[in-house]
N, C-alpha and C positions, 0 to 999 in steps of 0.2 A: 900402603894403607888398605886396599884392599885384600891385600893376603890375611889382614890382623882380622877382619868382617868375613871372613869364605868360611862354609860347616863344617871345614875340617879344623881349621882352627880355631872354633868354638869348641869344639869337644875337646879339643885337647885343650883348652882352660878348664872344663868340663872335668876333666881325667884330673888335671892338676889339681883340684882344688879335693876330688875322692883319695887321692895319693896323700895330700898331705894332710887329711884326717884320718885318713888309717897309719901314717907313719905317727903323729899326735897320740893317738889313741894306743900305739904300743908303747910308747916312752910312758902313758899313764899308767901303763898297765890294766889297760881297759880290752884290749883283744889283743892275741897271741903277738910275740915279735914274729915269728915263723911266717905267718899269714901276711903279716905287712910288707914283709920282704917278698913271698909270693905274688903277693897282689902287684907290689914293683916292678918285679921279672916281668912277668908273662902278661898283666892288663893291656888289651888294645882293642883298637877297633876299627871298625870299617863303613866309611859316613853312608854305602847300599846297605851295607845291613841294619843299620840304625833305620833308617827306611822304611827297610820291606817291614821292619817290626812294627813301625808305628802307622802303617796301615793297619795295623790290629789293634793296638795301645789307644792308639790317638791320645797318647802319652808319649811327649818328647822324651823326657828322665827317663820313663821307668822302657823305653827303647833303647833307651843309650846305655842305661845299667846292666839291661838284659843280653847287650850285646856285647859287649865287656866280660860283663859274667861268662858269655859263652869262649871268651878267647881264654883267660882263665884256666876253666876247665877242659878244653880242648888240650891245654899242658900236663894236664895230670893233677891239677892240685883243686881244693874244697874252698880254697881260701875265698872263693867270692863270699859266700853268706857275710863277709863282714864288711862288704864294698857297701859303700851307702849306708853303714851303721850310724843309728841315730839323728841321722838328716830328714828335711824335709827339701823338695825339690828346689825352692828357691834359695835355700841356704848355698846349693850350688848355683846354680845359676847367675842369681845377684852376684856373688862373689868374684863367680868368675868372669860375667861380663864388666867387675872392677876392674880385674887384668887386663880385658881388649881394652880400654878407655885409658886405661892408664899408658899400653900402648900405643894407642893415636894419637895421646897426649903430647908424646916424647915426639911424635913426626910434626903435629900442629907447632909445637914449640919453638924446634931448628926450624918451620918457614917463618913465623913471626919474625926469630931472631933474622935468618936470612933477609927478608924484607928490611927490618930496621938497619941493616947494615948497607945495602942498596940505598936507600935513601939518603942518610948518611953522608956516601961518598959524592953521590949525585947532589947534594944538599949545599956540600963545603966546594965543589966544584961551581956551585953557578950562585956563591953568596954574597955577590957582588956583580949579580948582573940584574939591570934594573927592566922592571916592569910595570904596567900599571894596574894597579888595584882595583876593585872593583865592591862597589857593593850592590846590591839589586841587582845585577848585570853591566852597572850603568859605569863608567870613569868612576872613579874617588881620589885617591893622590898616589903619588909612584911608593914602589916595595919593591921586593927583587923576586927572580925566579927563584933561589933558594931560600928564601922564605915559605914560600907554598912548600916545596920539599920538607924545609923542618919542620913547619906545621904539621906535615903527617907522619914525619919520624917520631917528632913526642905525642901525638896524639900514640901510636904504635906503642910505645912505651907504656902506658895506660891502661893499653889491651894486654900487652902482656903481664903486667901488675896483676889486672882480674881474673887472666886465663890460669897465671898458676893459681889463685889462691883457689877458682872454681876446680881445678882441675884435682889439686890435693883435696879437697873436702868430700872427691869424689874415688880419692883412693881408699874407700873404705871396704870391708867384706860384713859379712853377717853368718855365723854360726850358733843360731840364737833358738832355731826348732821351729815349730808349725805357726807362734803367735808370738814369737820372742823370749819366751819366759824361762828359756833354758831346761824346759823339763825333762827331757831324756840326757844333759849331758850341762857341763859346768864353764860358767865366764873363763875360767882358766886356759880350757880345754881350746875356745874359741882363742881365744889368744895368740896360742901356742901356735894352731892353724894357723891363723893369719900372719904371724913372726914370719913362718917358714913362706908364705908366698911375697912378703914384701907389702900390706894390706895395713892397715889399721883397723881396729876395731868400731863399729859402731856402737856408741853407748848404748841407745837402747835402738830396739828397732820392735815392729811388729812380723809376720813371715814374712818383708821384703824392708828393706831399705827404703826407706822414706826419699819421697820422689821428688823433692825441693831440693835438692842436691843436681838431680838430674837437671831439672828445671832449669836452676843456676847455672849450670854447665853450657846448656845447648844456649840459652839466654844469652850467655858471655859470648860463644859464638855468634850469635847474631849483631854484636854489636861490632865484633872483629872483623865480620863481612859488608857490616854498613860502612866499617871505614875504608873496604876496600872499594865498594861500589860510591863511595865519594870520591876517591881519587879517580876512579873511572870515569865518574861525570864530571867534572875538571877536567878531564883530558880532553872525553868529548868537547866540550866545550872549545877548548883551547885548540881543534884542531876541525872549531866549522873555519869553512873557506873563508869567510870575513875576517875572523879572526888569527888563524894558523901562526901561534905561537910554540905550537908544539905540538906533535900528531905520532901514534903509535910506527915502530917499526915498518916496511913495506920490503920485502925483499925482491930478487928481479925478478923471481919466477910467479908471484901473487898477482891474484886477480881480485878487480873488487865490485865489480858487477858484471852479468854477464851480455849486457846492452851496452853498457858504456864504459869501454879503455879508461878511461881518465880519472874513472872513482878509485879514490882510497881513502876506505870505509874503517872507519874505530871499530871492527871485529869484534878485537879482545877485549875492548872496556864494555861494549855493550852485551858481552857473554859474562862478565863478572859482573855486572847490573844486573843481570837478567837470574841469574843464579844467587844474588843475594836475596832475593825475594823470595826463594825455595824456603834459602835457612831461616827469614824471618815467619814465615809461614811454620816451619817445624817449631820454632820458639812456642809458638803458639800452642800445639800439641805439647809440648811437653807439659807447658804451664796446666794443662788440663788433666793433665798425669800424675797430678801433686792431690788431688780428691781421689780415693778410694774407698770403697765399703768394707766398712768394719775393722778387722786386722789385716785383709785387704782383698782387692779381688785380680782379676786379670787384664783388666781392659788396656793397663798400660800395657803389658806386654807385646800385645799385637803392635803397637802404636811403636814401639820402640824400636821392635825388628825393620822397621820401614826409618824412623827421624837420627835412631843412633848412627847408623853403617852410613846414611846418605848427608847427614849434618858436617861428620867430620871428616869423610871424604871432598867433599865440595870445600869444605875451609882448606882441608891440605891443597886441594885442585888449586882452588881462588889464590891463596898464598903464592904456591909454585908463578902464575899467570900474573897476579900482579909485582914479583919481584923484578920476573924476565923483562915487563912492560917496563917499568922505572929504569931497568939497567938498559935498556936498548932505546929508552924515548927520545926520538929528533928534537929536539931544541934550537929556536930561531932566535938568538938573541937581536938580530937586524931588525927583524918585523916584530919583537915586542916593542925597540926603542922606536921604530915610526909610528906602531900602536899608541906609543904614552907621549905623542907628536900629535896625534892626531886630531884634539879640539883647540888645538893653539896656545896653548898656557892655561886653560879653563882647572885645568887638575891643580893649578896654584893658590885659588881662589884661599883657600881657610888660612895661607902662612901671609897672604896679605892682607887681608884680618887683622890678624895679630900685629903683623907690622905695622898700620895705621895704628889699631889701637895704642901699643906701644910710642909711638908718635905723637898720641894726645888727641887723637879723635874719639869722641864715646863709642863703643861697641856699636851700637844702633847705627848709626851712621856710618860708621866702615862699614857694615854689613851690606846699608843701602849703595854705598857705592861701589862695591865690589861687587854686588847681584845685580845690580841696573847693567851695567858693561857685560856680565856673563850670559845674561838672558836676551841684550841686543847677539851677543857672540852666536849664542843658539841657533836664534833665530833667521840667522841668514847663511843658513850650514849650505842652505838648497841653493842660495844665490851663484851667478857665475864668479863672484869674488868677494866670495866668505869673509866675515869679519873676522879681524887675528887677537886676540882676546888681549894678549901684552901691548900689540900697539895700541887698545882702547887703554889702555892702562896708563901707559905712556905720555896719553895725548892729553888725557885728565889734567889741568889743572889744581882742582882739587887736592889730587892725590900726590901730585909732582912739587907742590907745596907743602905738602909733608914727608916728602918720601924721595931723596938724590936718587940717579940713576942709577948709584952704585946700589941702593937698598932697594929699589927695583929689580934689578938684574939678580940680587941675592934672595931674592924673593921666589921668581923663576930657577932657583938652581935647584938640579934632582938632588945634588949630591946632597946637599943641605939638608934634604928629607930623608935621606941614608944613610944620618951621622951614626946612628945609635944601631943599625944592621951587626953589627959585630959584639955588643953586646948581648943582643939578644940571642945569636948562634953561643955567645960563653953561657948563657945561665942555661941555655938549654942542653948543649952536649955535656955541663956539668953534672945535667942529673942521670947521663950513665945510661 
């Protein structure tokens, strides 16, 4: 990713995109064939002398043409005069910063796909081991560990739905002139260009490609790194010491403070948190890059040199980081099932609910008595011998009048609450 953002391989988008309107423009019969083939051979350049020139220019383009030109003619031949015919600076440049994006696109892409496929395997591995769910932070009723994994394989699915269609709307080029209007050369002409680089055309544009395109790109980014910085805060979560159901990789030679042996610290999730904040912060810049003056002015440009090169690098980075994390995350299924042990049957409360109700108790009153027994259960969590929320259940009257042992005990079964777990892994790996 970074080779595709370095000035030398800008300019050779740069070059690509003058190449492939002087080859255009001989098939029109618009400048010599001779020339176009000249300009082929012998065009190069050298990103110091691009440089030393625009210490004078303080003109990118007309540095980079001028230096070009000079390779050129250092061969013997005239054919520069026709480099850069009919353009206006951004005609290249837009264009060809199409080509860098469309190649970051292709490296963002394989980590998405990598990711969903980690997850995946990771997902059908552990889609039958039970956990406890939580809402607020708080208990709510048992799930599995691979449910959280598919949760974020299809939400991934999602991102990659939006990233290509953000990504193709952004493979477009513009060979349109100084305010689009084609005045020194013809829609044909731009066409043609863009066929040979692999580009689509922009229907209309003004001198730059309309920056809502941009926008939508890095924006989709952002939302691709919010997902990643969610699983990261899942993890952390999942691997404080109260909880440690699951904590990133540690290998033997890692250290994770430099006072205390004993820390091992979520590094990697809180470096992909920490980094998603970047990209949602360049969202921002972009989104302010979509107002320009007039047919337009420069302001995005500077702005872009900084959110484009460090947007899709940090998503490729992010990607990379959180694949390896998923493929190598320790998993404790012991200490989930003592976790979803750990309020004494309290995580049951809503299926005996149901149960009385079904039973012929009105709602209301199963309610009450199934909350009176959970709220004594609460309440003496701190006592030296905690109330057991199924033995208040048990001992009910009430409830034991409506409800045999056996439909108590099937009340309290996990499994019972993970009948449908397998359905939900088929409608979801169905959609691909």
């Amino acid at each position: 990713m970074a080779v595709i953002w370095s000035e030398d391989s800008k300019y050779r988008n740069w070059l690509r995109v003058e190449l492939a309107t002087t080859d255009a423009f001989a098939k029109a019969g618009i400048i010599p064939v001779a020339a176009a083939a000249e300009l082929r051979a012998h065009a190069n350049f050298t990103v110091a002398r691009i440089h030393e020139i625009e210490l004078d220019t303080r003109h990118d383009v007309l540095a980079f043409t001028t230096a070009v030109a000079e390779t050129v003619s250092q061969a013997g031949s005239d054919s520069a005069r026709w480099l850069h015919y009919g353009l206006t600076s951004t005609d290249v440049v837009d264009t060809a910063q199409a080509l860098a994006l469309t190649q970051a696109s292709a490296l963002i892409r394989a980590g998405i796909v990598r990711l969903r496929d980690v997850l995946r395997t990771r997902a059908i591995e552990f889609q039958h081991t039970p956990t406890i769910g939580r809402t607020h932070g708080v208990h709510a009723e048992p799930t599995t560990f691979g449910m959280k994994l598919l949760l974020w394989y299809s939400e991934m699915g999602r991102n990659l739905r939006r990233f290509d269609a953000a990504a193709e709307d952004l493979r477009v080029g513009k060979i349109s002139g100084a305010v689009g209007a084609f005045g020194k050369l013809k829609p044909e002409h731009e066409e043609a260009i863009l066929a040979e680089l692999g580009l689509t055309p922009a229907a209309i544009s003004t001198q730059v490609l309309q920056r809502d395109r941009h926008a939508a790109y890095i924006t989709t980014l952002a939302v691709l790194c919010s997902t990643l910085d969610k699983i990261a805060t899942e993890i952390r979560h999942l691997q404080r010491t109260e909880v440690r159901e699951a904590e990133e990789f540690f290998s033997a030679k890692q250290k994770g403070s430099s006072s205390m042996p004993h820390k091992r610290n979520p590094i990697t999730c809180e470096n992909i948190s920490g980094l998603a904040r970047v990209v949602r912060g360049n969202a921002q810049v972009a989104l302010e890059n979509v107002a320009l003056w007039h047919e337009r002015d420069i302001s995005h440009s500077s702005a872009e040199r900084v959110i484009l090169p460090d947007t899709t690098i940090l998503a490729d980075y992010m990607l990379d980081k959180t694949a390896t994390l998923i493929e190598k995350l320790l998993v404790y299924p012991a200490r989930m099932l003592k976790n979803l042990e750990l309020t004494g049957g309290l995580i049951y409360s809503g299926q005996l609910l149901l149960d009385l109700a079904e039973a012929g108790i009105s709602r209301e009153d199963a309610y009450r008595l199934v909350q009176s027994h959970a709220m004594n259960a609460w309440a003496s969590v701190d006592e030296p011998t905690p109330l057991i929320y199924r033995n208040l259940i048990e001992a009910d009257p009430e409830i034991t009048a409506r409800l045999s042992p056996e439909k108590i005990a099937a009340a309290f079964d996990v499994n019972r609450q993970l009948t449908n777990i397998d359905a939900v892994f088929a409608r979801v790996l169905a959609e691909g």
